[in-house]
N, C-alpha and C positions, 0 to 999 in steps of 0.2 A: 628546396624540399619538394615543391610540386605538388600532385595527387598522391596521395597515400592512402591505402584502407586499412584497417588494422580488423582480421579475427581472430576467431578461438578456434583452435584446431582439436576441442576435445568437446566433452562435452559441458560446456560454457565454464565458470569462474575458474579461469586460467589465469585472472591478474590483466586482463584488458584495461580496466580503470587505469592502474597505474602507468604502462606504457600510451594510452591515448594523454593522461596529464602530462608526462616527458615530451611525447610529440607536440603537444598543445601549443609549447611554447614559439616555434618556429611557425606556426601554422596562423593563418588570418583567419580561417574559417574552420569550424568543428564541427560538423555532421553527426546526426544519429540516424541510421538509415530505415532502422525493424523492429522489433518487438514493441514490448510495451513495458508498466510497469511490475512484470512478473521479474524485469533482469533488476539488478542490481551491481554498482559499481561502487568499490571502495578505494579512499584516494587515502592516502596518511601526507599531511602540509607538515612540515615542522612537528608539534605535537600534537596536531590538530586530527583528526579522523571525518572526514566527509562520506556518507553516503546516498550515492546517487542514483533515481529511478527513473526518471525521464530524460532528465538534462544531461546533453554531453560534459564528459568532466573536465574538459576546455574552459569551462566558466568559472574556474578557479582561478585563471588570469584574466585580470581585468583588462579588458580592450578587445577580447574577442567577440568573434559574432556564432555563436554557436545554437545550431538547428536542429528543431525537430522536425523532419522530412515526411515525406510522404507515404512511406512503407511501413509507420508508425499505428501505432492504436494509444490512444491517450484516454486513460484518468481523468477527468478535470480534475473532479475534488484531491486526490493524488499530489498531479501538479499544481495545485494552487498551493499545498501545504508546501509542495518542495520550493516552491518560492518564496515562501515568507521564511521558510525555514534559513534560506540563505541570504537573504536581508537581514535577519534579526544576527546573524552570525558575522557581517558586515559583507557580505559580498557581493556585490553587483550583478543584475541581471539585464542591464539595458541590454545585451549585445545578444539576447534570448530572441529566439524568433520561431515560431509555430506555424506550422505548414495547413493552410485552409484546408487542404487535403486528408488530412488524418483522419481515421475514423474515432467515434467516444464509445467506449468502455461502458455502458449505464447500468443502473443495479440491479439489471433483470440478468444480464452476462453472466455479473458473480453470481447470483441462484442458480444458474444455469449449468454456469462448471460446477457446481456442486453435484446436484443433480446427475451429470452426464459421468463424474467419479463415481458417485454414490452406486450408479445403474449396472457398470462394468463389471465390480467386484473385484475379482480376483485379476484381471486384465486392466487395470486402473493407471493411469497415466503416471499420474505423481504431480499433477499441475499444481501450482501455487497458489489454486484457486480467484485470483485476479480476474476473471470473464476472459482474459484474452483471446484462449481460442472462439468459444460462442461470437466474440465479437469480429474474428477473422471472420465467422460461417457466415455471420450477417452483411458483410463486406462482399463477398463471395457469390450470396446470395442476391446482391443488391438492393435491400431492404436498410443496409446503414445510414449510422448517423454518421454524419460528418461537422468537423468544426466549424465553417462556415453556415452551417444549419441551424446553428447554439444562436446565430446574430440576426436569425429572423424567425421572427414568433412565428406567422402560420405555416410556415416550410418545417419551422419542428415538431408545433401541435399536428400537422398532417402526418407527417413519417411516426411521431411517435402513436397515434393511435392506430397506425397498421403494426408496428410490433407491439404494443400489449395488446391488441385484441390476438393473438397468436402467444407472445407469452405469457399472460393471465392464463391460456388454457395449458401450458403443460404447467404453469406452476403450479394451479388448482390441482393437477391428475397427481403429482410426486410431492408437491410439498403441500396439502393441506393445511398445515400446520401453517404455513405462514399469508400473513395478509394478502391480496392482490395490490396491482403495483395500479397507482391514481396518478390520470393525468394532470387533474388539478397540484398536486403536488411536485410531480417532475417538473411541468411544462416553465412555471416559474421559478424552481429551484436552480434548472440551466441556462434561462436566460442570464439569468444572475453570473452564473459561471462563466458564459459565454464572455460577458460586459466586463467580467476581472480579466478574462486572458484576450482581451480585444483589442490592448497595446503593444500585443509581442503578435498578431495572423498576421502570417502574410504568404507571400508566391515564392516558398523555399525553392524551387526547383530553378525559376525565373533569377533568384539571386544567386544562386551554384553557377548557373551556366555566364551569369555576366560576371564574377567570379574571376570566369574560368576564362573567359574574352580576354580577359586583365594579366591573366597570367598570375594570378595570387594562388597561395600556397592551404591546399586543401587538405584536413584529417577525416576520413570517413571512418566511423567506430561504431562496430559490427555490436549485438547483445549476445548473449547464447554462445554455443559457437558449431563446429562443423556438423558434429555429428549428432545434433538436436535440428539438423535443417529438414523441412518436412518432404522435401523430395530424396536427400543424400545423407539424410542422419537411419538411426533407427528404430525407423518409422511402426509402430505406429506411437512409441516414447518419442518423442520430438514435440517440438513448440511448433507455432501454426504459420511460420515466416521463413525468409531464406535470410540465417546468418552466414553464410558464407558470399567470398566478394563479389558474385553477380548477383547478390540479392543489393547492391550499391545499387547497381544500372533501375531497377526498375524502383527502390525504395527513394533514390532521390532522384531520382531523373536524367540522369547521364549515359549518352553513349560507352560501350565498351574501349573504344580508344582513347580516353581520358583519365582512365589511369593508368598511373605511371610504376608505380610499387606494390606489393602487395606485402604486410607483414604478417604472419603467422602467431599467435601466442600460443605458449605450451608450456604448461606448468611442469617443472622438473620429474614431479609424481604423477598418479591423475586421479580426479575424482569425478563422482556424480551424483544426484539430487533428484527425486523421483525414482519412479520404478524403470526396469527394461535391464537388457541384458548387459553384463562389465566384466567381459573375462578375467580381467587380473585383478579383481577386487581381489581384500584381503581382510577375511574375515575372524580373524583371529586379533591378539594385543598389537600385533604394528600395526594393523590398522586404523586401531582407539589410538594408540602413539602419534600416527604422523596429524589424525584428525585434531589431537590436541595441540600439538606441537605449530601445529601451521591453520590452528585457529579453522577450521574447515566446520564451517556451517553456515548459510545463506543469506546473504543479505536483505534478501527480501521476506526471506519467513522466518529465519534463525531454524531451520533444518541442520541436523548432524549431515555432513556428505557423507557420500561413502567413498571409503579412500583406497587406491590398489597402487600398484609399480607402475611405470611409463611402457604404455603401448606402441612399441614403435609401428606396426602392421596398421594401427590406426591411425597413427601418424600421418604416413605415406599418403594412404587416402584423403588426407584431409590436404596437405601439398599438393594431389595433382585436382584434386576438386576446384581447390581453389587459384590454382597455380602461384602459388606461393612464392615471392622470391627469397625473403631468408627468413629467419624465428627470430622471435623474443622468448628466452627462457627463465621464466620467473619460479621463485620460490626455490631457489636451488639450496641454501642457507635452511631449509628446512632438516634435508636431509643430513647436513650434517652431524655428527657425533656414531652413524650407523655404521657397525664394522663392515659389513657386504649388502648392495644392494641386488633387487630383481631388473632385469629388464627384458620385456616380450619380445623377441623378436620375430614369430611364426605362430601361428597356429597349428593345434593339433583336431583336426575334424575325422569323424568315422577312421579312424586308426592310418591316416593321410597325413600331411604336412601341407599347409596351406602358408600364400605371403598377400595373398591381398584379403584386403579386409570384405567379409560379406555385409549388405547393409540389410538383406533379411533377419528380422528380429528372432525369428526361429532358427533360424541356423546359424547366427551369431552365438544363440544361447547355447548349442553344442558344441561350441568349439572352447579347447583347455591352452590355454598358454604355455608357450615352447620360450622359457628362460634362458637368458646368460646372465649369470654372476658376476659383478664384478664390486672391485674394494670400494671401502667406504675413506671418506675423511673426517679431520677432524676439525675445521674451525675454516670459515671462510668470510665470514660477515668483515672484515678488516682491508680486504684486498683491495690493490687502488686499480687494475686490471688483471689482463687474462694471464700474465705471466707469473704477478703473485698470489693467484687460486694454487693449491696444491695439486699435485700433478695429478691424484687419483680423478679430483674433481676436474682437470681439464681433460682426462681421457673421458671421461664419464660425455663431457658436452662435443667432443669429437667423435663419440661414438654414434651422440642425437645427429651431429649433422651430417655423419658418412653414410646413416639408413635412410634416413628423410630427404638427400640427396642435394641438401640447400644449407648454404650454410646461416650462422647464426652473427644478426648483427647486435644484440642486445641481452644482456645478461643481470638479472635482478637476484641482488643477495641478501636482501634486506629491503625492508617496508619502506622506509622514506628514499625521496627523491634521488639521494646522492649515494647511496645505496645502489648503485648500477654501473654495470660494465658496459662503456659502450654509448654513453651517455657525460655531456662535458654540464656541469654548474656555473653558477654564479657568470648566468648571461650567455656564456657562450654558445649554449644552444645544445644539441642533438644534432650529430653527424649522418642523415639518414643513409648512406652511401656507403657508409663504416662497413668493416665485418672486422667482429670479434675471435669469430672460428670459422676457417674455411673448410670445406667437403676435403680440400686437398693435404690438408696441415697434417 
């Protein structure tokens, strides 16, 4: 198996959850390189439905060691729920491990995002309100808190009284209405937090790399996905981190020639979650159709997405950002039952033809998608691979992988596990070297 990163090549819930669980299985260690708890990952076990905000979903097999790395921002109180939560559910977390490096999420962030929506108006981000960006800016700014700071009192009473003496005053200036934030009460409410998550800290980046000495087989599992990345998404709609695979190298600490694969995820359709530009949304009843149909609302806030046809011009961008070597194409079994589908393959700007994607947010927003039609099918959830999908729907995935340039080694037609093309059960593993559909086919 090797080094593997798994992103999102759209803008994020493309169904990463489910192909980082497929990969999990082969893998000794599970990475999480970035965000925080604004992503959310949904797993389906059997009839089970797991949803996850910090922890890699590698921790649905028991025996893994899976990481929250350094490029993270954590929740405590968050993560401490998502651990009992999986306790009480029976699943084991010894093999959890929290990177001293993380920075914490505290209650002054979430006021903060609020605040920083609230002020924009009509340019308003669409955050989940989670603090995560404020908690980037403080990171950034070097005034954060960090997990290793939760495990000593006056190292956190210090740090914490230089940020509320700073944000006590813009909370007073925008939120009057609400109290001032007391150190008397954080200062011991986190050491507490600290003292529960004090048996999973440790030197993620020191255990990646001896790891990697070992030759042991690595999952790195990207949140978000390409085009919410805040240097090469569309900025200034993006999260505050780099989900794409060089936000790996610096979120866990690895050189760039350690890894070995990069897989791509990309939902059949696309959607989005927050404000910013979506040329091929669709804002009419397919839209409400496919958003029903394929359950399309947020894990993290239960948000409606908003739902359009597959971007291939986005695509591409998100393949050579990240140098993608083939896709994971999930939710394909969505589309099923539709007599003809959309797919973008150009843009159309100032009465021009464009093929590469602009990542300015303005000039994204003028440009109108340049379609090809093609047939629908009817029933695919049954196939045991790519040669029993019907043929519309295997042109449809030879079409993803002749524009995107790469081809596709994983194909999800349905929510549970066995439910995939490209993917072997009952132990055998995941062939990560497979291709389902070649550029060339």
């Amino acid at each position: 198996m090797a080094n593997i990163v798994i992103v999102g090549t759209q803008w994020g819930d493309e169904g990463k959850g489910k192909i980082t669980d497929l990969l999990a299985e082969e893998a000794d260690i599970v990475v999480r390189y970035q965000g925080g708890s604004n992503a959310g990952h949904t797993v389906r076990v059997g009839e089970e439905v797991f949803r996850l905000h910090h922890i890699p979903s590698g921790i649905l097999y028991r025996g893994k060691l899976c990481l929250i790395a350094d490029g993270m921002v954590v929740d405590p109180e968050v993560l401490k729920e998502e651990i009992e939560n999986l306790i009480k559910r029976g699943i084991s977390v010894e093999g959890l491990r929290i990177s001293q490096n993380v920075h914490i999420v505290m209650p002054y962030h979430r006021i903060l995002d609020g605040i920083w929506e609230s002020r924009m108006g009509k340019g308003r981000i669409g955050t989940t309100g989670r603090g995560i960006g404020p908690c980037y800016a403080d990171k950034a700014a070097r005034i954060g808190i960090r997990m290793s700071d939760l495990l000593w009192e006056e190292r956190l009473r210090e740090k914490l009284l230089i940020n509320l003496e700073e944000k006590n005053i813009l909370i007073s200036h925008y939120r009057p209405d609400l109290p001032l934030l007391k150190l008397e009460e954080l200062l011991p409410r986190y050491l507490w937090l600290g003292d529960f998550l004090k048996p999973y800290i440790a030197n993620t980046s020191l255990i990646i790399q001896s790891a990697m000495d070992k030759r042991k087989n690595i999952l790195f599992e990207g949140a978000q996905g390409t085009l919410l990345d805040i240097n090469y998404g569309t900025y200034p709609f993006v999260t505050s981190s780099h989900p794409i695979a060089g936000g790996v190298c610096i979120g866990a600490g690895i050189g760039p020639k350690k890894v070995d694969k990069i897989i791509g995820v990309c939902k059949a359709y696309i959607t989005r979650v927050g404000e910013g530009p979506f040329p091929t949304e669709i804002k009419d009843g397919m839209g409400d159709y496919l958003r029903e149909r394929g359950a399309e609302y947020g894990t993290t806030t239960g948000r409606p997405r908003r739902c359009g046809w597959l971007d291939l011009v986005a695509l591409r961008h998100a393949v050579k950002v990240n140098g993608i070597d083939s896709l994971a194409i999930t939710k394909l079994d969505v589309l099923s039952g539709l007599p003809k589908l959309k797919v973008c393959v150009a843009y159309k700007l100032e009465g021009r033809e464009i093929e590469d994607f602009p990542m300015d947010a303005n000039i994204l927003s003028k440009c109108e998608p340049i379609y090809a039609e093609v047939k629908g099918w009817e029933k695919i959830e049954g196939a045991g691979d790519f040669s029993a999908l019907p043929r519309e729907a295997q042109e449809y995935l030879r079409m993803i992988s002749s524009y995107a340039g790469v081809p596709i080694s994983i194909v999800s037609i349905g929510a549970r596990r066995e439910q995939t093309l490209g993917w072997r059960s009952r132990g055998e593993g995941y062939l990560w070297d497979r291709i389902v559909v070649d550029t060339v086919d």
